[in-house]
DSSP file (Angstrom, degrees, kcal/mol; ACC not computed):
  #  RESIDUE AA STRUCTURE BP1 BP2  ACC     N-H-->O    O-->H-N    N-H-->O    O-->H-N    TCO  KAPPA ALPHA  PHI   PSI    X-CA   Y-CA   Z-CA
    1    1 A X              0   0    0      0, 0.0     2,-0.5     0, 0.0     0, 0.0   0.000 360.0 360.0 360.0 126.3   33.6    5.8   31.3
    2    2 A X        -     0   0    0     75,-0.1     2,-0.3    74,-0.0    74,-0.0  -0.937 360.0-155.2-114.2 134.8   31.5    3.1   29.7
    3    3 A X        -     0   0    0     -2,-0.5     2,-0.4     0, 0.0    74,-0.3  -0.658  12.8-141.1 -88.0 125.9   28.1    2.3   31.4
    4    4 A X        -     0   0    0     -2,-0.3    72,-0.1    72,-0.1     2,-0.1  -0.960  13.0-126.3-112.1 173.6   26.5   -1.2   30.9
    5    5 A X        -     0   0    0     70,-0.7     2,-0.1    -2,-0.4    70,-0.0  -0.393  11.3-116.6 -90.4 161.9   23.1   -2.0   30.5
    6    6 A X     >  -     0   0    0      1,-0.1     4,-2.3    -2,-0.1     3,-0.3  -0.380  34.5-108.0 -64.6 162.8   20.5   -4.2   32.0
    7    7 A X  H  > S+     0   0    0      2,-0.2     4,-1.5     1,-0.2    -1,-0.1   0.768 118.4  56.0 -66.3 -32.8   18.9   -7.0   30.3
    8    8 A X  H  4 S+     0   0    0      1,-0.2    -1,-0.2     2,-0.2    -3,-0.0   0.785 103.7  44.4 -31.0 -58.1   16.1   -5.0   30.3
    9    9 A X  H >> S+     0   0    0     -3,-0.3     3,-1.5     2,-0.2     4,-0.6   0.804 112.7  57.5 -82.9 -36.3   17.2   -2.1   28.7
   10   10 A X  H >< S+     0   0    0     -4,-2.3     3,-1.9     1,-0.3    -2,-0.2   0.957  98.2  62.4 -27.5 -53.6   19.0   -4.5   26.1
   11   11 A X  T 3< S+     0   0    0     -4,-1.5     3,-0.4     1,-0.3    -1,-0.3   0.399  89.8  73.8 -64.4 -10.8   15.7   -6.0   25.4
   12   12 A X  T <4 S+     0   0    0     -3,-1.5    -1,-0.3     1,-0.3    -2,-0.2   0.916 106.9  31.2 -83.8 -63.5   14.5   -2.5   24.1
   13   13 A X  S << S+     0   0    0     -3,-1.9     2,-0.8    -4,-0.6    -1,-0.3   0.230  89.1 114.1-104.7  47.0   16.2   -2.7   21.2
   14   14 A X        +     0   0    0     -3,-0.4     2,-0.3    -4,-0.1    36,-0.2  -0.834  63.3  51.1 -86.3  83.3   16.2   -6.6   20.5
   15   15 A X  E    S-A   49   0A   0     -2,-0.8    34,-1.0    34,-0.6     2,-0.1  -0.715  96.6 -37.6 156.3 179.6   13.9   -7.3   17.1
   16   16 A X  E     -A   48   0A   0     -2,-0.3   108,-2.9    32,-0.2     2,-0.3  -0.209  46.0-170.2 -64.0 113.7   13.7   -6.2   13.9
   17   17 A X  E     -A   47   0A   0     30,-2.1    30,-2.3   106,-0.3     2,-0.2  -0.970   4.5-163.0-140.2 138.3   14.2   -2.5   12.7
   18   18 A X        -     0   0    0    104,-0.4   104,-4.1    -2,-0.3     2,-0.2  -0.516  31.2-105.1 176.0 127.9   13.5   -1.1    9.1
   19   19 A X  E     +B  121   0B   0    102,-0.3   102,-0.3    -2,-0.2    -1,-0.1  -0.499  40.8 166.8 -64.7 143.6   14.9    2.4    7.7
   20   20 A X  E     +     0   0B   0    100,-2.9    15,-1.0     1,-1.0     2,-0.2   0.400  66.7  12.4-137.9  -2.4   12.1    4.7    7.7
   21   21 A X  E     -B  120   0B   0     99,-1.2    99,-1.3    13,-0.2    -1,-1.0  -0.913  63.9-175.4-162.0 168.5   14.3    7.9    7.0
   22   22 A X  E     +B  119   0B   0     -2,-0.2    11,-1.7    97,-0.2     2,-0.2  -0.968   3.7 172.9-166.3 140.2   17.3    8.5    6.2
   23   23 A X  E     -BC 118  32B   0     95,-1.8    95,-0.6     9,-0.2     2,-0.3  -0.673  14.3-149.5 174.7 144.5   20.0   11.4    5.6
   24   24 A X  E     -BC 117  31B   0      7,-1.4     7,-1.0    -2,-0.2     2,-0.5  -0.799   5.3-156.2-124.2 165.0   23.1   12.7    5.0
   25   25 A X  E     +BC 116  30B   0     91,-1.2    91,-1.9    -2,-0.3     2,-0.5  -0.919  14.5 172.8 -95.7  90.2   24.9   15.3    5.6
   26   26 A X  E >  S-BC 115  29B   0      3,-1.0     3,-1.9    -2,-0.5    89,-0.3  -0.793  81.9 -22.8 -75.7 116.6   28.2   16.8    3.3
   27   27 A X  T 3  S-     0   0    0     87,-1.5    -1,-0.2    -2,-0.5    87,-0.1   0.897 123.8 -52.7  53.9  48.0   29.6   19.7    4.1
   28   28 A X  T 3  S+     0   0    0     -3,-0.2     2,-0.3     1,-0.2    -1,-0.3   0.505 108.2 117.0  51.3  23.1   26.6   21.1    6.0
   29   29 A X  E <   -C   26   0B   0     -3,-1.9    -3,-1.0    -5,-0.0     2,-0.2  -0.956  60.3-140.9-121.6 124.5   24.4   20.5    3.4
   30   30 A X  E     -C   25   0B   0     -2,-0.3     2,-0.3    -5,-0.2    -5,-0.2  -0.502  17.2-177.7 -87.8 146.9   21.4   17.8    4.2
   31   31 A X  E     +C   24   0B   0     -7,-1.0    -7,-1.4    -2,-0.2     2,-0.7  -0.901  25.9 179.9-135.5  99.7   20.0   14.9    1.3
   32   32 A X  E     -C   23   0B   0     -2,-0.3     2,-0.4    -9,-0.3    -9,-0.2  -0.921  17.5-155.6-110.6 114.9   17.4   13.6    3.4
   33   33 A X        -     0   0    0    -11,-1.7   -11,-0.2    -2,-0.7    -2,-0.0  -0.908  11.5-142.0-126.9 154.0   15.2   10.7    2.2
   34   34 A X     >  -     0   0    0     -2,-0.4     4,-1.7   -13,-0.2   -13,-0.2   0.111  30.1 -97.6-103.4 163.4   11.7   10.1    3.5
   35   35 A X  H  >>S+     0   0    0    -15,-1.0     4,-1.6     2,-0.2     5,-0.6   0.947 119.9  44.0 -42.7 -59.7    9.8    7.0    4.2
   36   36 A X  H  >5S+     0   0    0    -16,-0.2     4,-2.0     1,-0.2    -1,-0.2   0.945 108.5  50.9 -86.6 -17.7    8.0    7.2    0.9
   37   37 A X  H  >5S+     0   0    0      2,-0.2     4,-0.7     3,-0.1    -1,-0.2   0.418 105.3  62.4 -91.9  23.6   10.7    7.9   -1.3
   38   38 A X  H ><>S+     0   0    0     -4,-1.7     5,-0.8   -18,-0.1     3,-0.8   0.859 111.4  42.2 -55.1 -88.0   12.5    4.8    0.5
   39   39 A X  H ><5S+     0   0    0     -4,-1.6     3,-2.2     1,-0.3    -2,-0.2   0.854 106.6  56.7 -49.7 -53.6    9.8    2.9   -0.8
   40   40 A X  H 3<<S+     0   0    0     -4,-2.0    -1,-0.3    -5,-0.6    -3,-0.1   0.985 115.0  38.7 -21.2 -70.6    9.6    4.4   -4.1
   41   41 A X  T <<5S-     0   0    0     -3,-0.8    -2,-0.2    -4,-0.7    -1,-0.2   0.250 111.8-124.2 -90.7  22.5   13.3    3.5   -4.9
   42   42 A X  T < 5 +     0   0    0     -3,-2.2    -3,-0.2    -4,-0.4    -1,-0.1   0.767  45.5 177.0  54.0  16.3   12.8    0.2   -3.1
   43   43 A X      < -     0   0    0     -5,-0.8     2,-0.3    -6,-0.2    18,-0.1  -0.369  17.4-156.0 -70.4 148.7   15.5    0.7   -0.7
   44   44 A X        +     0   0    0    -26,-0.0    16,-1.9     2,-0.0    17,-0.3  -0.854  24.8 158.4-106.4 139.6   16.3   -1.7    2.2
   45   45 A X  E     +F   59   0C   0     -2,-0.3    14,-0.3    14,-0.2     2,-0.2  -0.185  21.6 166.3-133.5  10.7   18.2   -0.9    5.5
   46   46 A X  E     -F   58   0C   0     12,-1.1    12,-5.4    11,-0.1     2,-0.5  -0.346  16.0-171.5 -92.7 128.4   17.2   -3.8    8.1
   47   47 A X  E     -A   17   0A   0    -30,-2.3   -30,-2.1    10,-0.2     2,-0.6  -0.902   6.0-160.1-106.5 132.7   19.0   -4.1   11.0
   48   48 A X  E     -A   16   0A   0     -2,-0.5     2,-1.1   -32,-0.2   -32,-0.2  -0.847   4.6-167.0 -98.8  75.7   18.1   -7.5   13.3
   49   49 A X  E     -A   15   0A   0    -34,-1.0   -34,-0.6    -2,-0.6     6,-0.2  -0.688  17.4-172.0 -82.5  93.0   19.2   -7.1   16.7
   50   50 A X        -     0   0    0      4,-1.2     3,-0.5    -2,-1.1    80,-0.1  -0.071  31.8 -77.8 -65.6 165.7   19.1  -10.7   18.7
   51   51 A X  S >  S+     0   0    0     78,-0.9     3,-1.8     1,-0.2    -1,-0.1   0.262 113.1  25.0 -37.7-177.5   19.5  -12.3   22.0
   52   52 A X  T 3  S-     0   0    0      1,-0.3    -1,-0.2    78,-0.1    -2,-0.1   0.491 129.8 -69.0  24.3  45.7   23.1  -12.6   23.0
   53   53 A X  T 3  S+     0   0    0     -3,-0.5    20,-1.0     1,-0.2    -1,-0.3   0.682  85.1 148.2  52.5  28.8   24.4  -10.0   21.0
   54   54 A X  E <   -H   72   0D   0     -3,-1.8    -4,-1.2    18,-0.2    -1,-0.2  -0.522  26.8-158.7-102.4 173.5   24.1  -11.2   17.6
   55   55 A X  E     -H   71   0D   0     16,-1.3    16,-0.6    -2,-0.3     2,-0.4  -0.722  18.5-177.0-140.8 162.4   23.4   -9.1   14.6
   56   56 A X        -     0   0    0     -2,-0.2     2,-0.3    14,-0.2    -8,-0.2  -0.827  11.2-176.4-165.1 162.8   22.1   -9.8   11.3
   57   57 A X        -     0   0    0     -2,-0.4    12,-2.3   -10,-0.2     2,-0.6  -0.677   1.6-175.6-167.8 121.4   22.1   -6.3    8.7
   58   58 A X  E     +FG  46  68C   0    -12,-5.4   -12,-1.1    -2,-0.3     2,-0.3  -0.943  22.1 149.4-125.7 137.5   20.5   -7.2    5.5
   59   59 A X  E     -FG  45  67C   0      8,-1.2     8,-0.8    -2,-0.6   -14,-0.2  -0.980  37.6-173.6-147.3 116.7   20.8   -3.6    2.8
   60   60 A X  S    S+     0   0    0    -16,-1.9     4,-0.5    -2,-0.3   -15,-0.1   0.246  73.0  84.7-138.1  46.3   21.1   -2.6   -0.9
   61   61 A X  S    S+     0   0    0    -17,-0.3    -1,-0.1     2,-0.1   -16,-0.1   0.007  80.8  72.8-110.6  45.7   21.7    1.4   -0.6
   62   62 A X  S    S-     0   0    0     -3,-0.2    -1,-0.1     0, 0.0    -2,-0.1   0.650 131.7 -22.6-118.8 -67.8   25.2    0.4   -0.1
   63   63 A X  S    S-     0   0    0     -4,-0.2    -2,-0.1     2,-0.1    -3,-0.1   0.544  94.8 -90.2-127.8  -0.6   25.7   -0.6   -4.0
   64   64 A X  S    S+     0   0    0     -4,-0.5     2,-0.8    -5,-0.1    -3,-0.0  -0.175  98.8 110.3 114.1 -42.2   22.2   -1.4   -5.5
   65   65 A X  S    S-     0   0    0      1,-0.1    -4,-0.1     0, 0.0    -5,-0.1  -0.758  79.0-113.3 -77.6  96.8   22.7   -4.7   -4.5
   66   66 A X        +     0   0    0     -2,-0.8    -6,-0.2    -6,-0.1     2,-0.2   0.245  45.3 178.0 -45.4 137.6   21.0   -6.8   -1.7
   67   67 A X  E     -G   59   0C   0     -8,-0.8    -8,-1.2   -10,-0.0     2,-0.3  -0.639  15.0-163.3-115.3 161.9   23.6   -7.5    0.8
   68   68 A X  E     -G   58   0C   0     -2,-0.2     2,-0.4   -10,-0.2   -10,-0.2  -0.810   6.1-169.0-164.5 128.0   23.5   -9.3    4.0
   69   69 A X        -     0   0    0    -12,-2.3     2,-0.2    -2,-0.3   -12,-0.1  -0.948  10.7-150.8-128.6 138.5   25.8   -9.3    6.8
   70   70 A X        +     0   0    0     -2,-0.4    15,-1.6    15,-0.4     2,-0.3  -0.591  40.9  94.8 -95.3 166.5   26.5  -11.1    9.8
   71   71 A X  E     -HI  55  84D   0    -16,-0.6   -16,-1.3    13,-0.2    13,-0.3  -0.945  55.9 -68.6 174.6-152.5   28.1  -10.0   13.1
   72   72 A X  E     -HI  54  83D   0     11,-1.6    11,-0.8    -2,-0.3   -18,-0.2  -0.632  20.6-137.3-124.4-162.9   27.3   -8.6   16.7
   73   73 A X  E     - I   0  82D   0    -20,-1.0     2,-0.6     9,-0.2     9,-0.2  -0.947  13.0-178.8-161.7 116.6   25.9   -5.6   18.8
   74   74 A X  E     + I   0  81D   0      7,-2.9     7,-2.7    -2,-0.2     2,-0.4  -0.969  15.1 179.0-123.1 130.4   27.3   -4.2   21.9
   75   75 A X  E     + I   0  80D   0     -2,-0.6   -70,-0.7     5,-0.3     2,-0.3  -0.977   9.4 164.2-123.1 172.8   25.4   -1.2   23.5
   76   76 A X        -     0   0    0      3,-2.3   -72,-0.1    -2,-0.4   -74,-0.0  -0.807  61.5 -57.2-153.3-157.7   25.8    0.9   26.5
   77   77 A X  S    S+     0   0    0    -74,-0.3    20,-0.1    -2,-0.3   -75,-0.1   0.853 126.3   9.8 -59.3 -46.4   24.5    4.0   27.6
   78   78 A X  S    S+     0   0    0    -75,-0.1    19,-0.4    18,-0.1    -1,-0.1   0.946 119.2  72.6 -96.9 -81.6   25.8    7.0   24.4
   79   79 A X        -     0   0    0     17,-0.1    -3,-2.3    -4,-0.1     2,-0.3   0.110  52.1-171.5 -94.4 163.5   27.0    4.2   21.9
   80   80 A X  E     -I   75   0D   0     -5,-0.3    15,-2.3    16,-0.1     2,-0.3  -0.955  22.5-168.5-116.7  95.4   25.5    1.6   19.6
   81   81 A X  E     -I   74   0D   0     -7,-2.7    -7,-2.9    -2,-0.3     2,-0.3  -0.970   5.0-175.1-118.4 142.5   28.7   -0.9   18.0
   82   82 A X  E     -I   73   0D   0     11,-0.5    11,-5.1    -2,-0.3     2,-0.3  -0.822   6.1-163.2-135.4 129.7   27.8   -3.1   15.3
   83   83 A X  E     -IJ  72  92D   0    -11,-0.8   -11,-1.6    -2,-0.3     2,-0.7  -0.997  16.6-175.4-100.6 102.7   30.8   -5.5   14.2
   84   84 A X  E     -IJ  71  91D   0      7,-2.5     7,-1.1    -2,-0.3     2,-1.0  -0.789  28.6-136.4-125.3 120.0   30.3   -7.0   11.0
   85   85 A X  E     + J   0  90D   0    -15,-1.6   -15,-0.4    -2,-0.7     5,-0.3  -0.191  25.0 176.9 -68.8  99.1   32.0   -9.2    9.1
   86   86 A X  E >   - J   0  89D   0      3,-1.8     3,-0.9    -2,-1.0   -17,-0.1  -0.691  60.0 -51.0 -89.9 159.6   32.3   -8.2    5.3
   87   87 A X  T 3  S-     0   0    0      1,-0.2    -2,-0.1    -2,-0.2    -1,-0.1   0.346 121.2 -13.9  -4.9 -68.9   34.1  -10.5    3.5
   88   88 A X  T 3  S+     0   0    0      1,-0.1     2,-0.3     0, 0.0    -1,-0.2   0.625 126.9  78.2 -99.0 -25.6   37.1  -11.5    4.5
   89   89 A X  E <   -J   86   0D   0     -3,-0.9    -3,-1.8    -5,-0.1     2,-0.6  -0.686  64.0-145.6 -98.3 130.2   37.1   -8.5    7.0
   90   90 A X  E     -J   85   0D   0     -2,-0.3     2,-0.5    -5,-0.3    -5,-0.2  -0.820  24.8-170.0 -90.4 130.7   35.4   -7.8   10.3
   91   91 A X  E     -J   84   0D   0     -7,-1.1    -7,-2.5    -2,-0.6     2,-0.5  -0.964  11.7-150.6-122.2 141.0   34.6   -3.8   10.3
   92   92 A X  E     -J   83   0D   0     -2,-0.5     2,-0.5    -9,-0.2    -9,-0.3  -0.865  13.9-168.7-117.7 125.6   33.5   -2.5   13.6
   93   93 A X        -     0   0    0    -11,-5.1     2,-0.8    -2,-0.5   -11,-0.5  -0.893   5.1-167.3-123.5 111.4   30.6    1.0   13.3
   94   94 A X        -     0   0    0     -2,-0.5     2,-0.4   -13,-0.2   -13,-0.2  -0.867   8.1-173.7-116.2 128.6   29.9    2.8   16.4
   95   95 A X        -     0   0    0    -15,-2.3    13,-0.2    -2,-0.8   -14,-0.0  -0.891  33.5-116.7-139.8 147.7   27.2    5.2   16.6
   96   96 A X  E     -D  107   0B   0     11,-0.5    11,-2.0    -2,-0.4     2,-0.3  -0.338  53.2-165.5 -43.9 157.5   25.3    8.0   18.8
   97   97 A X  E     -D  106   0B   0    -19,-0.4     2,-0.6     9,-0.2     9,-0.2  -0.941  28.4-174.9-133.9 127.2   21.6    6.5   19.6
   98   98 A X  E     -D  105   0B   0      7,-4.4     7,-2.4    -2,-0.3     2,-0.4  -0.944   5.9-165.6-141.2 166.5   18.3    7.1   20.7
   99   99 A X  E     +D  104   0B   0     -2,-0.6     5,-0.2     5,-0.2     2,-0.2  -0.918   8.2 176.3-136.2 128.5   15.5    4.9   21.2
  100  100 A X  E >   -D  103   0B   0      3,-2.3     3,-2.0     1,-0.4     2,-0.3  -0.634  62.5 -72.5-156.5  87.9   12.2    6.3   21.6
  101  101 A X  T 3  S-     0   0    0      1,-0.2    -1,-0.4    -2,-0.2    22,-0.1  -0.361 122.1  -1.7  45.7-118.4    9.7    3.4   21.8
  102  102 A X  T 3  S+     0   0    0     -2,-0.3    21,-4.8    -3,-0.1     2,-0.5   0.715 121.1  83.3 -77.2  -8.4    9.5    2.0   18.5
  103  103 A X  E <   -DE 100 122B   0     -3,-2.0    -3,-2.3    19,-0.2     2,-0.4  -0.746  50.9-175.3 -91.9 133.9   12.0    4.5   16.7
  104  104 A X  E     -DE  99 121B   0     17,-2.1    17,-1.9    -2,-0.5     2,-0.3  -0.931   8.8-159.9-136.6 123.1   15.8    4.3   16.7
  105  105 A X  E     -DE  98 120B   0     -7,-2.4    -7,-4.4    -2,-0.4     2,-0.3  -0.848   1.3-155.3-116.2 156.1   17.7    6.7   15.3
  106  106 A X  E     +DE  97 119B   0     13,-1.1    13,-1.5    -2,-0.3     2,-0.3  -0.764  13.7 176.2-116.8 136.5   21.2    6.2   14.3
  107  107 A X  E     +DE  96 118B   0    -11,-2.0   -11,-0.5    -2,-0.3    11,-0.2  -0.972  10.2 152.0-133.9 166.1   24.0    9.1   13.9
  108  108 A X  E     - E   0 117B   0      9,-0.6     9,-2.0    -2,-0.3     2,-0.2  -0.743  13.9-176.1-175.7 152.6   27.6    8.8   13.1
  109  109 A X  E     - E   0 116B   0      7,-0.2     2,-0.3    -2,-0.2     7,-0.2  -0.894  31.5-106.6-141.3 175.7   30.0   11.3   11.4
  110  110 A X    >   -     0   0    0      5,-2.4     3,-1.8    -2,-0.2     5,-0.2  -0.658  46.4 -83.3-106.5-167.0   33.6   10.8   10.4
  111  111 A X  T 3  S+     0   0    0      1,-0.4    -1,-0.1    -2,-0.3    -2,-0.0   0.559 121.7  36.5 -63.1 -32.2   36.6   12.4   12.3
  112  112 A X  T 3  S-     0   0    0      3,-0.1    -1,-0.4     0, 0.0     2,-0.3   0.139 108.8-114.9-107.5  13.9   36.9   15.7   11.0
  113  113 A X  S <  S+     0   0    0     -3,-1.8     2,-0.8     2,-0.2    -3,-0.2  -0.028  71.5 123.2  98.9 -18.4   33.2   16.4   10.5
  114  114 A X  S    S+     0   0    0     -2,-0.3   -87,-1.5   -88,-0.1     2,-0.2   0.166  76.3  28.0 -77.3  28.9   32.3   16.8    6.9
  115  115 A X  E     +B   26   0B   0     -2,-0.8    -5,-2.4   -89,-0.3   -89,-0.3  -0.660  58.8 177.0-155.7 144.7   29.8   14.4    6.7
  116  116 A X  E     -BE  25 109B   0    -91,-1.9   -91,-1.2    -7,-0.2    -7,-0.2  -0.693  16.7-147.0-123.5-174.2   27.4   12.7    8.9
  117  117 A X  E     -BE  24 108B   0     -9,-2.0    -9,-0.6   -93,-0.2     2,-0.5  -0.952   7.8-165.5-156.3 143.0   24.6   10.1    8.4
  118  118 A X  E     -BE  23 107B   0    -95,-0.6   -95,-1.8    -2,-0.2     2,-0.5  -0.991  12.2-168.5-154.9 100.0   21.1   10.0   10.5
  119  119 A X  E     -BE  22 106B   0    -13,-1.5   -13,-1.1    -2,-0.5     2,-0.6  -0.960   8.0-161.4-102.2 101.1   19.3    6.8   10.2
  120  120 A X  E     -BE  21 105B   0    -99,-1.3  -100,-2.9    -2,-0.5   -99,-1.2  -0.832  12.6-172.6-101.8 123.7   15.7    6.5   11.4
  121  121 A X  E     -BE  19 104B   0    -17,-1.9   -17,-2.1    -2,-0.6     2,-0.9  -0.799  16.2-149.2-123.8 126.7   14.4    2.7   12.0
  122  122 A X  E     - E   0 103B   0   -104,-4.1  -104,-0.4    -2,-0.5   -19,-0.2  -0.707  22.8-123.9 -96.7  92.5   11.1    1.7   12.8
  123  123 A X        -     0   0    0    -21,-4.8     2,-0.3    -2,-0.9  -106,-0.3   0.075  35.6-117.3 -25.0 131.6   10.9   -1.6   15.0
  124  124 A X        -     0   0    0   -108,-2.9  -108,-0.1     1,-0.1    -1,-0.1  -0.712  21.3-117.4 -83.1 145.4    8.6   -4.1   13.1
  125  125 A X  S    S+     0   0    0     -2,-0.3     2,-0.3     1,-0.1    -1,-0.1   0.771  95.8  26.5 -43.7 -79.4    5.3   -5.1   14.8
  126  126 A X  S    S+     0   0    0     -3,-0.1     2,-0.3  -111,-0.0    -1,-0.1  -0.687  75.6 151.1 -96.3 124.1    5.7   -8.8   15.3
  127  127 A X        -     0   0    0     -2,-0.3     2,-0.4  -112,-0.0    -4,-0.0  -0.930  26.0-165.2-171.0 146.1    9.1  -10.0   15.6
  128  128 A X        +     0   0    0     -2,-0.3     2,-0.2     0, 0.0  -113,-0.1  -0.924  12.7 170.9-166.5 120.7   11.0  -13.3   17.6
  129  129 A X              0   0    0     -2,-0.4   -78,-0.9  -115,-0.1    -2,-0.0  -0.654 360.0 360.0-144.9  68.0   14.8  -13.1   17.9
  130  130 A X              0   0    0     -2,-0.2   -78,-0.1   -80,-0.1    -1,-0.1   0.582 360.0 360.0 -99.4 360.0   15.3  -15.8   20.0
């Protein structure tokens, strides 16, 4: 059963959000890193959730190298889906959420369980995503 949301509750998570932890999980074993070593190793994560379901995800702990992708953002009550178009390719990433004022944390694991990934994003103060 899929739930949608009010415009309201869209609007929650609508601006600008920033890794502020991060960690994964192999094989029940955690590599968690923290707000300040983020910043240390200069890492980027920022995901830009607009009006009308647009998407913006600008990154370089994917290869070292800042990336930036466009796409959309669908949520409902459990799930989070980000479609984004990587080159040639659209890839579509659905994850658990919760939203807790200014924090949104992200989960996803793959299909047989032996890794997951825990992304915690900090809204930025001042932000206009119209």
């Amino acid at each position: 059963m899929v739930f949608t949301l009010s415009n309201a509750q869209q609007n929650r998570i609508t601006g600008t959000w920033n890794v502020v932890e991060f960690t994964k999980i192999i094989d029940g074993k955690p590599y968690t890193t923290n707000k300040r070593k983020l910043k240390e190793e200069a890492s980027v994560w920022e995901l830009s959730f607009m009006k009308e379901g647009v998407l913006k995800q600008t990154s370089n702990m994917r290869n070292g190298a800042m990336e930036s992708w466009n796409g959309t953002w669908e949520q409902s009550t459990e799930e989070l889906t980000l479609k984004l178009q990587l080159e040639e390719r659209e890839i579509q990433i659905v994850y658990s959420y919760e939203l807790n004022e200014d924090i949104l944390v992200l989960k996803r694991s793959n299909p047989t369980g032996t890794w997951k990934v825990v992304g915690a994003f900090q809204r930025e103060k001042s932000t206009d995503h119209n």
